[in-house]
N, C-alpha and C positions, 0 to 999 in steps of 0.2 A: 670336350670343350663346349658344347651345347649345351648339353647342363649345365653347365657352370650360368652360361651367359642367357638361359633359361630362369634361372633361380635368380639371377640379378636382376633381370625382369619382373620376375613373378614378385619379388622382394619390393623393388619400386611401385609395383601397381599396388598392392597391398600397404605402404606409407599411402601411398598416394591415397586410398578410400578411406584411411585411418585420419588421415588428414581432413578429407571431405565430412566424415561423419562429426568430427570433432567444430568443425567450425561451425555446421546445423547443430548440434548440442548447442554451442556455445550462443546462437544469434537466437533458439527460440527458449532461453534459459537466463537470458540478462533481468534482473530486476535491482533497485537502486534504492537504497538505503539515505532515505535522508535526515534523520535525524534519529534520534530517543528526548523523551525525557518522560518525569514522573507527575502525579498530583494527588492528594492528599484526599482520601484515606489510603494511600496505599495503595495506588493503580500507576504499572507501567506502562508509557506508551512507545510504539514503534512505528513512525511515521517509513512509509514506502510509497517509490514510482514502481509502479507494477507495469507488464504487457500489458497491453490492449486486449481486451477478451469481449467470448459473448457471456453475455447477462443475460437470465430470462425472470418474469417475463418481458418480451422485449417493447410492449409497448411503455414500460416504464421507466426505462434505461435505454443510452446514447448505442445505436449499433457499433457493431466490431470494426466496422468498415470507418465509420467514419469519426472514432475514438483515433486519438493522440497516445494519451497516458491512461492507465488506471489509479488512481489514488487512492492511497489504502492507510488505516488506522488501526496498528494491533491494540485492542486496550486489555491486561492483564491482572489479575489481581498479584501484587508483590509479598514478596516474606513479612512485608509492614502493614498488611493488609486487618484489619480487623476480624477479631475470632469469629470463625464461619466463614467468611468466605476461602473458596476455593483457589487456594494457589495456583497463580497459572491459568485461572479459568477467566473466561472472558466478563467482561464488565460491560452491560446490557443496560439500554434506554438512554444513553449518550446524545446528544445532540449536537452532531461536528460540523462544522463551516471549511471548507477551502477557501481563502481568496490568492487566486492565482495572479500574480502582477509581472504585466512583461518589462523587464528593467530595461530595453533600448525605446519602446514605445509610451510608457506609462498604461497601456492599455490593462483593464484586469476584467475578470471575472468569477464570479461566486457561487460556491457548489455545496451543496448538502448533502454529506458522504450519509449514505445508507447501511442499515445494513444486510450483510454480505454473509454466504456462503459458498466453499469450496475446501478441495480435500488434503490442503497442503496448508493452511493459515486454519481452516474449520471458521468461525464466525470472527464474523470483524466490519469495521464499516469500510466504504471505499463508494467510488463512482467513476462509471467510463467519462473522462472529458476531453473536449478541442482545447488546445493551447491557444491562449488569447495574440495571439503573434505567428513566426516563423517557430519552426523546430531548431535551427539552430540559433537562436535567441536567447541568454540568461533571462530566467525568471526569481524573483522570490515568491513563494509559499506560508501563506499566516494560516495558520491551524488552530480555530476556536473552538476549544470542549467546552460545554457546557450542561448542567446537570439536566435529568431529565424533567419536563413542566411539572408543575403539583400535583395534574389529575394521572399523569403517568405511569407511577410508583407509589404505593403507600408504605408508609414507614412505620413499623412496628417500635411499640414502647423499649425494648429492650436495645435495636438501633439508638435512637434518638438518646437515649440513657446514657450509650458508648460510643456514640459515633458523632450525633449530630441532626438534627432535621432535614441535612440534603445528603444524598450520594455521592458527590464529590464536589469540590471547591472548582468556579471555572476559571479557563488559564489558558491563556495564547501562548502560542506557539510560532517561531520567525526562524527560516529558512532563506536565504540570498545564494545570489550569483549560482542558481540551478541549471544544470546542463540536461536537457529531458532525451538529447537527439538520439543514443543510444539505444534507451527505454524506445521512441516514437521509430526507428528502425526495427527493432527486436520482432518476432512473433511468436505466440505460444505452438501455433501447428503447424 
């Protein structure tokens, strides 16, 4: 009878740390999908609420500590992508804008997503920031791409020939009624 009421034990405790480990998975694994879309040549984008992370170097970037969100910009080259580029592969010299607006406050603020490396996205823009408000506060998110300056990229005759004399067309992007508290709870370690 010991064993028995043994193993029932031992069976509970074991739920019990499967339980524990699963809700640490789950609270340093949250990241939040807010939108997609595309622009013309051929670049798909995937806007994300990422954890709060460190950035180095960190005189250049918001500490971990005192980050909210991480804002992040996949930008990708698409199947519509013009011949030679890399399917899938990142699209480089972007010039992205955040403007973060708290919809109960009107408060905003405006961010210039960098770019970014790590080993699960590999290159992308993003930037650690404070939420212009509380955390449980709806925000909209306007996301400016726009091509890189003139002196940034030079354009080969054969581009221009098939493409165009810019890199991509620029194009807003409009997100509302964002819930961030999730993501600004989450941690990555």
């Amino acid at each position: 009878m010991s064993i028995i009421i043994d193993l029932k034990l031992k069976n509970k405790l074991i739920g019990f740390f499967a339980l524990l480990i699963m809700i640490q998975y789950q609270e340093t694994q949250a990241e939040m999908i807010i939108g997609t879309g595309s622009i013309q040549p051929g670049v798909d984008l995937i806007f994300e609420g990422g954890v709060k992370d460190d950035v180095m170097p960190n005189q250049y970037f918001l500490s971990e500590s005192e980050t909210d969100v991480h804002l992040e910009v996949l930008a990708n080259w698409s199947n519509e992508a013009p011949k030679g580029s890399p399917k899938g592969g990142h699209v480089a010299y972007l010039n992205i804008n955040a403007i973060l607006i708290n919809e109960v406050t009107g408060s905003s603020a405006t961010h210039k997503l960098t770019p970014h490396v790590n080993m699960s996205d590999n290159l992308h823009y993003a930037k650690n920031i404070k939420l212009p408000g509380r955390v449980n506060e709806r925000y909209t998110v306007i996301f400016e791409i726009h091509p890189p300056k003139n002196d940034e990229v030079g354009m080969h005759f054969d581009w221009r020939k098939a493409v165009d004399d810019r890199l991509i067309d620029s194009e807003k992007f409009e997100f509302k009624n964002l819930d961030f508290k999730e993501i600004v709870l989450s941690k990555r370690r």
